[in-house]
N, C-alpha and C positions, 0 to 999 in steps of 0.2 A: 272627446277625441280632438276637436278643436280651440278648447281654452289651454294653451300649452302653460306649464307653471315651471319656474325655476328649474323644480327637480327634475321634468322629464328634457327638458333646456340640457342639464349636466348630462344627463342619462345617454341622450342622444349624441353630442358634442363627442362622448370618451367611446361610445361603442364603434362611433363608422367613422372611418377617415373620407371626411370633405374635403372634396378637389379644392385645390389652389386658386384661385383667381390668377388669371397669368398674366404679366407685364404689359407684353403686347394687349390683351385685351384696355389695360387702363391707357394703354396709349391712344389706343383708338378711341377709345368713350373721354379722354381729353381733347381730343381734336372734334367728337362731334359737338360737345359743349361749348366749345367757342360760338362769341357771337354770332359771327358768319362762317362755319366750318367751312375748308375748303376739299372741297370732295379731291383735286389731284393730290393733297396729302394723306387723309385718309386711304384714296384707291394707291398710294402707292407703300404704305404700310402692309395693306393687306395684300396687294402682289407679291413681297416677299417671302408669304407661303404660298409654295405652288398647291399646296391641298386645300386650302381657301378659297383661292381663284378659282379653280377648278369644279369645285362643291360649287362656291357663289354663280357661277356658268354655268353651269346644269340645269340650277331652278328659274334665270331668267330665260333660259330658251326652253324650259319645259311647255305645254299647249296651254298652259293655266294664265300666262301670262299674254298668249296673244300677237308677240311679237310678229312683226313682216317679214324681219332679214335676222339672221343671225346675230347676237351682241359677242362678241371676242374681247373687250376690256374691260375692265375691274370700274375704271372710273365712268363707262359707256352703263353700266349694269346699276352702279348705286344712284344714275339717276333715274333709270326707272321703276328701280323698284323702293329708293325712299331711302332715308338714313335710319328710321327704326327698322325695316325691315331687315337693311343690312346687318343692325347691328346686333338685331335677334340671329341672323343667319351664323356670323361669325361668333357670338357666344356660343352658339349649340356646338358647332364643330369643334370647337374649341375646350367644348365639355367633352363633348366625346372622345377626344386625345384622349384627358385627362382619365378620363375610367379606363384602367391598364388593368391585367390579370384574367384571370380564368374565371369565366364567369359560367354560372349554372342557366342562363338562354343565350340565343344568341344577340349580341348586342347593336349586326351590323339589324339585323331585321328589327329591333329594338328603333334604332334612329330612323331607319325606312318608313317605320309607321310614323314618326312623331313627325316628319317633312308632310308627310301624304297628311296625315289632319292637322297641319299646319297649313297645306293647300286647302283643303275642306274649307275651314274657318273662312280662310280668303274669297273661294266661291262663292258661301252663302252667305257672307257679309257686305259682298256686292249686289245680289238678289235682294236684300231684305230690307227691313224699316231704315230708314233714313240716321235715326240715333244709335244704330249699333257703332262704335268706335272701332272702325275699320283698322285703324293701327296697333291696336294689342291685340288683335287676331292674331297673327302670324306668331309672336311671342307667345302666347298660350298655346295654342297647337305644338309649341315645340318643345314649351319645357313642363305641360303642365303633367305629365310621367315622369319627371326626371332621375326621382326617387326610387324607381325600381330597378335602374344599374346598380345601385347600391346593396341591396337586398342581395341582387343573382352575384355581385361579386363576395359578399359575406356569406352568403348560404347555400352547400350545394344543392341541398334539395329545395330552392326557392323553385324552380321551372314544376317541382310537384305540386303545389301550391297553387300556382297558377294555372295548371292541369286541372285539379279540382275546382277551384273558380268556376275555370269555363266549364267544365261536366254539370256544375249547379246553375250554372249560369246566371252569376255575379259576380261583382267586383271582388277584389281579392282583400278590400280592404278589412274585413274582419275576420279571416284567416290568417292573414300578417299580424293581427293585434294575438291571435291565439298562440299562434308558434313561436313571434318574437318580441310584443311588446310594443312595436310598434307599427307603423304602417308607409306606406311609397307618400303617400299628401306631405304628410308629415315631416318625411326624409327631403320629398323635393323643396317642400317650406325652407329647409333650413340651408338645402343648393342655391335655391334664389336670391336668397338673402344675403346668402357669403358673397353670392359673384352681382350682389348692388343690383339685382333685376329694381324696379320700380316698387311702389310699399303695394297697390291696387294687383300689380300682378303676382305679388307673391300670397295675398291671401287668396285669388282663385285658386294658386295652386295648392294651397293647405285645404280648401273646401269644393275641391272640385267633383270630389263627391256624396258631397251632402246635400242632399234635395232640401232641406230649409231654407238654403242659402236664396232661394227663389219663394216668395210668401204671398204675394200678389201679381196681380195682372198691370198694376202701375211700376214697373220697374227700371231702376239704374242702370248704367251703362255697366257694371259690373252684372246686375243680372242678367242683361241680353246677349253678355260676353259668352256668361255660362249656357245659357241656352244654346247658343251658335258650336259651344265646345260638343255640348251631348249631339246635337243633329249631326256635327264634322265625324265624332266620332261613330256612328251609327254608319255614316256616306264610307267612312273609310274600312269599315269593318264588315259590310256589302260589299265592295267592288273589292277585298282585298280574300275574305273567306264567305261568303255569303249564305253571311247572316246577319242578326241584329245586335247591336252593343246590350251588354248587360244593363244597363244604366236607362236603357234608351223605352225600356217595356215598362217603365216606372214613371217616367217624368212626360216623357214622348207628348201625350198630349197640351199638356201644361207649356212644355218647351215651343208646340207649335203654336199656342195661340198666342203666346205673349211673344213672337216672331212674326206674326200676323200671319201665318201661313196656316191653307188648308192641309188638308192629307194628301189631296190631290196635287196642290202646290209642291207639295215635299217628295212625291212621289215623281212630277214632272221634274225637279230639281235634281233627285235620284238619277231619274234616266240621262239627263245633259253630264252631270258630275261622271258619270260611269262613261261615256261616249269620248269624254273629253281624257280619261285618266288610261283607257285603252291607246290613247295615239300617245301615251306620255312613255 
């Protein structure tokens, strides 16, 4: 499922149509490349969509982030939340333009979850070991589903699919392989890639749910990435339908120890994540 070959390369490429990369996005990711980007050109690219602004405003004055006073500007917002953050924020939106049509779930709850364990990731990547790489949090939490707009807009009965998932309670990922050959890792692999995500975050997103990807208790910042994804995801799938992530009854342990975290740690972490996402 994860050594991709040429042929399922073509397979995938001619069945879905992958969103475009859009101009404005390259424009922005040329200004943050420069040696010393300057945030008033960037912030004043992205004010020319008011649904950009708007989205980017939201998440800096959500309770996740802490703030005292309110942030009202675009250039006020990218300095505190960072230039990857922003630039993770403004891809996602900008992905989810792009997925137009009739889709078989709903897409805006689709994006809702992937903010909310993109805020996850954020909380326990501040709590935890010191080497988790706090800055591709928020970029995984956002796109590492990205794949499955794809799916609900080629298939109507993908929301059944996903129905059954949850009824077994797993991932959907081998029931996507049954029905259609492929799967959402796979699909979002190939979104990443078009729209030049980084090479480290596009393969979480192809193996984000393959428990191998995690082997030892000595692990890389990719591995601690993934760990941090299953716990966020697990925080966001409690405080949003309360329960447990599919994924999360399988690794759970493994994920807590190489996070350094007790059950109890994860559970007092639960309670703060849940307190803090009611006032959101």
């Amino acid at each position: 499922m994860f050594n991709l070959d040429q042929q399922q390369i073509q397979s995938v490429m001619s069945s879905f149509q992958i969103p475009v990369k859009p101009e404005v996005l390259t424009e922005i990711e040329n200004l943050m490349d420069e040696e010393y980007p300057d945030l008033g050109k960037i912030s004043d690219v992205i004010a020319r969509d008011v649904g950009l602004s708007a989205a980017i405003l939201k998440v800096i004055n959500s309770p996740f982030y802490g703030m005292n006073r309110r942030i009202s500007e675009i250039k006020q917002a990218a300095m505190m939340l960072g230039l990857t953050t922003i630039k993770a924020l403004v891809t996602a939106l900008l992905l989810k333009k792009s997925f137009s049509g009739n889709a078989s779930i709903s897409l805006e709850r689709f994006w809702d979850d992937a903010i909310d364990t993109a805020n996850a990731m954020q909380f326990i990547g501040n709590r935890v070991k010191n080497e988790v790489p706090v800055d591709m949090l928020f970029t995984i939490g956002l796109f590492h589903d990205c794949g499955i707009p794809l799916l609900a807009l080629k298939y109507d009965n993908y929301k059944d699919i996903l129905i059954a998932a949850n009824n077994n309670h797993e991932n959907p990922i081998a029931l996507e392989e049954k029905h259609y050959g492929c799967n959402h890792a796979v699909l979002g692999y190939y979104v990443a890639t078009s729209w030049h995500l980084p090479k480290d975050i596009c393969q979480l997103i192809l193996r984000h749910h393959d428990f191998s990807f995690i082997k030892s208790a000595t692990c890389g910042k990719e591995e601690l990435v993934f760990c941090v994804l299953k716990a966020a995801e697990n925080l966001t799938e409690n405080v949003k339908r309360y329960g447990n992530s599919p994924d999360w009854q399988i690794i759970s342990n493994q994920a807590l120890s190489i996070l350094g975290l007790s059950e109890e740690d994860y559970r007092d972490l639960m309670d703060d994540y849940t307190e803090l996402y009611h006032e959101h």
